[in-house]
N, C-alpha and C positions, 0 to 999 in steps of 0.2 A: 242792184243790191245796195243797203244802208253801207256808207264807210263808218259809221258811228259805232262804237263800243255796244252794249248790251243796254237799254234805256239813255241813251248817252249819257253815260257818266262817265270820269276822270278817273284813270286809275294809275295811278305812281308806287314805286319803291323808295324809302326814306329811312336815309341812315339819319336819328336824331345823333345834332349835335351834342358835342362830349366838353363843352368849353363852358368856363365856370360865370354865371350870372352876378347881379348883384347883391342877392339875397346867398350864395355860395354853393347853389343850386348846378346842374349841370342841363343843359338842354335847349326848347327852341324859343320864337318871338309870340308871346302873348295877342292874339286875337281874334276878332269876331265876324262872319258870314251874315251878310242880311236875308239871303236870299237862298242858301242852299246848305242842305244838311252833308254833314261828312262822317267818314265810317274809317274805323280803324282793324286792320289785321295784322294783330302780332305775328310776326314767326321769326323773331329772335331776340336774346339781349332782355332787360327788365328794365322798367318805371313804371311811369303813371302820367296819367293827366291831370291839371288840374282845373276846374271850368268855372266860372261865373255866371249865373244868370237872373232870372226872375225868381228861381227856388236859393238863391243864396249859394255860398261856395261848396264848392265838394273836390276829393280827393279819387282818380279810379286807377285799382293797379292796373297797371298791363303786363303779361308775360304771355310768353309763347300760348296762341291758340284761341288767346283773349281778341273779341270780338266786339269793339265798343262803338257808339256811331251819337249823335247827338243833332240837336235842329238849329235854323238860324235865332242868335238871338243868343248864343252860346260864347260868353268868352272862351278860350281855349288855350293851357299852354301844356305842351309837355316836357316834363322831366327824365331825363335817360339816368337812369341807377347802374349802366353797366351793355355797353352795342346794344343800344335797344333798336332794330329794326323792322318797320313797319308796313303791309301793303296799305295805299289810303285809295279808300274809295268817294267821289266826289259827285256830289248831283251837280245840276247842270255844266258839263265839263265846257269849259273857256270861260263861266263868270269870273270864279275866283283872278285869274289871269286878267280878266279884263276887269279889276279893281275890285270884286266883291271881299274884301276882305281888310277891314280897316283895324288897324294897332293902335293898343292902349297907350299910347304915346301920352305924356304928361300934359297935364291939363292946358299948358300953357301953349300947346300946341293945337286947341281945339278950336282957336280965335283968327290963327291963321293958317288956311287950308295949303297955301303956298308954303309955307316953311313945314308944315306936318307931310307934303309931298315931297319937300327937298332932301328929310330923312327918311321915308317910307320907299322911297325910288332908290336903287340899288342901280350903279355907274356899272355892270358888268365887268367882266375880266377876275384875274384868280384872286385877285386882293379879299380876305374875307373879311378883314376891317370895319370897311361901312355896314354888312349884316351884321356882326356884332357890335357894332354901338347901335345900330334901332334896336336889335334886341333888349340892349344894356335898360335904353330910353324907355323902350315899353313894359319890360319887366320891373323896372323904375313905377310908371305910373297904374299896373295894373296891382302891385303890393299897396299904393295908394287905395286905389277901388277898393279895394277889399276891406282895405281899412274903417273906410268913410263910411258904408253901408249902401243900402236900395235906393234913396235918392239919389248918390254919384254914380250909379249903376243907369240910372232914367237920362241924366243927364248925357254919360256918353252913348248911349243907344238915341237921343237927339244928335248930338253932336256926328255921330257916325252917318245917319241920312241923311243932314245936311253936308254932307263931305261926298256922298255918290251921287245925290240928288241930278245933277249935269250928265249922269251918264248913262239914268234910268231907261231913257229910250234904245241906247246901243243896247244894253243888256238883253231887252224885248228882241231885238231882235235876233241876237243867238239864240236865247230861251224858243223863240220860235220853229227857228229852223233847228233846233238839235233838240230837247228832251220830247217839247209840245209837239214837234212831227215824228218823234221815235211813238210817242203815245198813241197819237191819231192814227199811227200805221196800224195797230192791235184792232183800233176802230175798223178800219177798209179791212182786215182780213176775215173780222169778225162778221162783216155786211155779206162781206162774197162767202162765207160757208153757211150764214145762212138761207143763200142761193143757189148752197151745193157749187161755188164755183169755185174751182181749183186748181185755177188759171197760175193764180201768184206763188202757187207750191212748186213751180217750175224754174221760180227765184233763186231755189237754197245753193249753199255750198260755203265755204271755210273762210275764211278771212284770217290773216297770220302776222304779227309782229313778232318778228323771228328775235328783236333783239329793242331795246328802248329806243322811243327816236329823242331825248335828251339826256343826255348823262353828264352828273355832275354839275347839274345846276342847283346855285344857292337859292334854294328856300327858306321861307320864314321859319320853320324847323329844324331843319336840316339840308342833307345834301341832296336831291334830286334825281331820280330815274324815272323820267315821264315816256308814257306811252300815247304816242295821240295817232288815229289810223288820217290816212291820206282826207285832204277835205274838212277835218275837224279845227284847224288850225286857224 
């Protein structure tokens, strides 16, 4: 049986943060996915997103019940107006983790991918310091984008693939063995029913994560409850 979530995706609980930006805003670190679309499920607390992309800036509430999701290619930051907590739904679950997810960090950090690393890496431990200043930093240069218009928009959607570009092949090969083989399994079960074979239906039965297997890790948003089943890691 799959250890893999449902299509293997990521699925977390996220308390956004409540600590004040540079614009006097309250919430998480501004950024963009190249490779995998992410989903939002309210079930507490109120804000909004706010997102960047090729259709220009937009504003979306979220409150309880609210159901919002968006594709690669999407800046992304949210705003907490009040415990906004969030389920996030995540395609290809381990990209993001293994770098898919680069911060509007200030332009001046697009020239050198070592120093835009030295603040995007988080030293672990309970200090939440260094999260909030790349926050600070990217919330910093994502008010810039917005400013500047659809050319500074092109530029760092360049800037951002030449910053994963080195790590395209690792990615392939989680994408392989986690969403591309959750997929192609639909395929095999699809081939054996239509041979009437009903071998793999002898497969089924429950899979439980009784409890998160990481709590209170700092994310770019906020604080972390990740669920990842045995294998997915």
């Amino acid at each position: 049986m799959s250890s893999h979530l449902p299509g293997a995706v990521g699925v977390s609980r996220l308390s956004v943060y409540d600590t004040t930006a540079p614009d006097g805003l309250h919430g998480g670190t501004p950024h963009m996915h190249l490779t995998c679309s992410e989903g939002y499920v309210v079930v507490a607390g109120e804000g909004h997103v706010q997102t960047l992309s090729g259709d220009g800036y937009r504003e979306t509430p979220l409150r309880p019940g609210t159901v919002a999701w968006f594709r690669p290619g999407t800046i992304h930051r949210l705003v907490n107006e009040g415990r906004l907590q969030i389920v996030v739904l995540m395609q290809n679950s381990g990209l993001p983790e293994a770098g898919d997810a680069v911060l509007t960090l200030p332009g001046n950090y697009w020239e050198d991918h070592d120093a835009y690393r030295a603040v995007a890496t988080l030293p672990g431990g309970d200090d939440l310091g260094p999260a909030f200043r790349r926050r600070d930093l990217a919330v910093t240069g994502f008010l810039a984008l917005r400013a500047a218009g659809p050319d500074a928009f092109g530029d760092f959607c360049r800037f951002a693939a030449s910053l994963v570009a080195p790590r395209v092949g690792e990615w392939r090969r989680r994408w392989e063995a986690g969403a591309l083989d959750a997929a192609l399994e639909t395929g095999r079960q699809l081939d054996a029913l239509e041979k009437t074979d009903i071998s793999y239906l002898s497969n089924g039965g429950v899979s439980v994560l009784p409890q998160p297997t990481e709590s209170g890790k700092h994310g770019m948003c906020g604080l972390l409850e990740t669920y990842i089943p045995q294998g997915d890691s």
